[in-house]
Every structure is written in C-alpha cells, then in structure tokens.
N, C-alpha and C positions, 0 to 999 in steps of 0.2 A: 497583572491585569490581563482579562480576556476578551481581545475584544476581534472583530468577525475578519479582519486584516493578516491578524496574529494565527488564528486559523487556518487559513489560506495559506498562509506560508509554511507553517506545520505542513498541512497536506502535500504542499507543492515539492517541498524536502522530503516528505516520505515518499512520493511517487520517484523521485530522481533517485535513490537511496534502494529502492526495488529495483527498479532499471537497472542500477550499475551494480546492485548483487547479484542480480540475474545474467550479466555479461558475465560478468567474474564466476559464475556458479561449476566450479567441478563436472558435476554429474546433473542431468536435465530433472530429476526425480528434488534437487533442491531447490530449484526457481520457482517465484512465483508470479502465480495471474495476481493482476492490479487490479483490485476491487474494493468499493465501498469495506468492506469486514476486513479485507488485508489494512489497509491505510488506518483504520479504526485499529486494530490490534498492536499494529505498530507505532502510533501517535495519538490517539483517542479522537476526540469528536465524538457530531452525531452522525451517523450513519445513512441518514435521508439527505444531509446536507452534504456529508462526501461527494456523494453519488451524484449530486446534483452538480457538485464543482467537478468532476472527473469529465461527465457528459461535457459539459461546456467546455471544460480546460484542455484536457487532454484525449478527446476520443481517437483521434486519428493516430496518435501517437502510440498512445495505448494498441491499438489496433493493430499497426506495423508491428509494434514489438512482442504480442502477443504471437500474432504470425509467424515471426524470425525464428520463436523458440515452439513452435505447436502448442500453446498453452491453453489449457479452456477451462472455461470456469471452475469447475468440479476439481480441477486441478489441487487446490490448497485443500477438498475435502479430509479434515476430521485432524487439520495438521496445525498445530497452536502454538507454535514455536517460532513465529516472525521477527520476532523481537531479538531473541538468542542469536536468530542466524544472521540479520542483518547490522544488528550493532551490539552484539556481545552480548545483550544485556536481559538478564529473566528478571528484573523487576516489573511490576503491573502496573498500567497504564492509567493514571487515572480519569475519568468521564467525566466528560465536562459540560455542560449547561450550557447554549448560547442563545 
C-alpha cells in the first residue's frame, strides 16, 4: 500500500542514505547534491512533491552539508548511477502515483 506517510519515509531514508555516502565517498567527484531528481532516482516519487518535502524538511541541513562538501547543483549533471553507488543496486526505480 501507498500511502503519502510511506513516502515520506522513503524520502526521509534516501536523504539520510545520500548524506552518509557522501561522508563515506572516497573521492569528492562521487558525492552527491541532494535534490528533488537525486532522491527521485534513488526511491522514486513525484518530483514536485520531493522538492516540496526537502524545502520544508531538510533545507538547512541540506544546506550545511552541501557546504561541507562544495557541492552545487550541476554537480549530479548527466550522472545516472545513484542507485548503484549508494546501495549497490542497478535495478529501476519504480514511479509511483500519489
């Protein structure tokens, strides 16, 4: 069952799940910015309603940790691979309707 809770917690683990691969990351060229499209690639959702929990949930945090590591936007540019790098896994994500 899908319901907008369920979601939220999705999101809330992939944002934690970025965070701590991005501490853990080797080399700064594997980390990633935490954005609406990361969090979507790695957990699915809609991508309007990400974005709208990220603002509210985690801006500030995001913010700091963005900082810590220089990361900006354009950073994930043309790079498809979230999934592989933070939890092993090249299966596709599937989209979900809420």
């Amino acid at each position: 069952m899908r319901t907008a809770e369920a979601s939220l917690e999705r999101w809330r683990r992939a944002v934690v799940d970025i965070m701590a691969y991005n501490d853990q990351a080797p080399i700064p060229e594997l980390r990633w910015f935490v954005n609406p499209a990361a969090v979507k690639a790695l957990v699915g959702g809609r991508g309007s309603e990400i974005g709208k929990y990220l603002k509210e949930e985690w801006q500030d945090q995001l913010d700091a940790h963005h900082a810590k590591y220089d990361l900006r936007p354009g950073h994930n540019h043309a790079r498809k691979n979230i999934r592989e790098r933070v939890y092993g896994d090249t299966s596709p994500v599937e989209d979900e309707e809420e």
